[in-house]
Structure formats: structure tokens, C-alpha cells
C-alpha positions in Angstrom: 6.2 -40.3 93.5 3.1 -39.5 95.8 2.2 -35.4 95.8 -0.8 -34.0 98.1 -3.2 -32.3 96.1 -3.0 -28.5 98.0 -5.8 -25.8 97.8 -4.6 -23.0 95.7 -7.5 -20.2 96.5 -10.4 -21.6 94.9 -8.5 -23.8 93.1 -6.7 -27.0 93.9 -3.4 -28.1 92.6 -0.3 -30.3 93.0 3.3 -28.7 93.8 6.3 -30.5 91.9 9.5 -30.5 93.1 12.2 -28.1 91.6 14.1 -31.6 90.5 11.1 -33.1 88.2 10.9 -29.3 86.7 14.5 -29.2 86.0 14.5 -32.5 84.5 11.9 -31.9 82.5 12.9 -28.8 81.1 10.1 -27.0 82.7 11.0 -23.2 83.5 7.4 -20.8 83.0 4.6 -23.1 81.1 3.6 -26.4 80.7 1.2 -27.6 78.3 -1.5 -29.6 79.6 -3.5 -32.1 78.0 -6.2 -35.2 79.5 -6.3 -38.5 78.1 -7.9 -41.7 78.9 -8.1 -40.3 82.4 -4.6 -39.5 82.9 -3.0 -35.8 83.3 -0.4 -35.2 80.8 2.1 -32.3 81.1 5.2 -31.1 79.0 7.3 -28.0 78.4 6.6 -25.6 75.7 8.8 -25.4 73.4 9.7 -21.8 72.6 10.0 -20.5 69.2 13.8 -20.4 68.1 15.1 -22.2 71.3 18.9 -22.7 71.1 19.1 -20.0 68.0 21.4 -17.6 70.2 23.5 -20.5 71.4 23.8 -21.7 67.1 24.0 -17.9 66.3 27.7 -17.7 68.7 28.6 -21.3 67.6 28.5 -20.5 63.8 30.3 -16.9 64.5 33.0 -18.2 66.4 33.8 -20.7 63.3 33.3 -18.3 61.0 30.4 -19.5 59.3 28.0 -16.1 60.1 29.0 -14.2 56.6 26.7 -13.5 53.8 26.4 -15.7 51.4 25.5 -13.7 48.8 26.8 -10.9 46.8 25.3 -7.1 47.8 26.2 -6.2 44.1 23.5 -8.7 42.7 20.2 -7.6 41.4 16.4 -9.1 41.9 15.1 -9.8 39.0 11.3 -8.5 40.8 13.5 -5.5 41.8 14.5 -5.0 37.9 11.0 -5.5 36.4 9.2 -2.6 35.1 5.2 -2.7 36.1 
């Protein structure tokens, strides 16, 4: 794929086409690194991506209880200082 680099203020960049971003799984950053001449670019992975999504999943089978008893003391709890 052949881009135009475009002036951007005092800046120059490229624009990519909504279809490379979506494939990508580019939405508000990229991280950007150089190497051996060559511009590489990926998404940023957010912290706890997809938890929400697991969070419903595991609910909706049932799997989202405690799994331990509120009746059961901590032994650092317990200790006298």
C-alpha cells in the first residue's frame, strides 16, 4: 500500500485508512518503535483488556462466587504484636 506523507502543522505524517486500523486493533494509541530503518507500529495493549467481557462470561455460568469462607480467620489478623 502506497500513503503520501501529508504536513500535519509543523509536523509531517501519514494517514491510515480506517480498514488497516480496524484490522489492527488500533482505536487511540499506537506504540511506535525504529528499527534497522524501518517504522514499526502496534496497538497498546490496555491493562485488563477483555476482563469485563470474562467478568459477564463467568457470572452468567455461575462461576463469580467466593471461594472462600467470610467465617475464616487470618492468621496475621489473629497475631498479637
Amino acid at each position: 500500500m502506497l500513503l503520501d506523507i501529508v504536513k500535519i502543522g509543523n509536523s509531517k505524517g501519514v494517514r491510515l485508512p480506517s480498514v488497516v486500523l480496524k484490522e489492527c486493533n488500533i482505536t487511540d494509541q499506537v506504540n511506535i518503535e525504529v528499527s534497522d530503518g524501518r517504522i514499526i507500529m502496534y496497538p497498546v495493549k490496555q491493562p485488563r483488556a477483555g476482563w469485563e467481557k470474562a467478568f459477564k462470561k463467568m457470572h452468567a455460568v455461575g462461576d463469580d462466587k467466593l471461594i472462600i469462607s467470610e467465617g475464616i480467620s487470618n492468621e496475621v489478623e489473629d497475631w498479637e504484636w
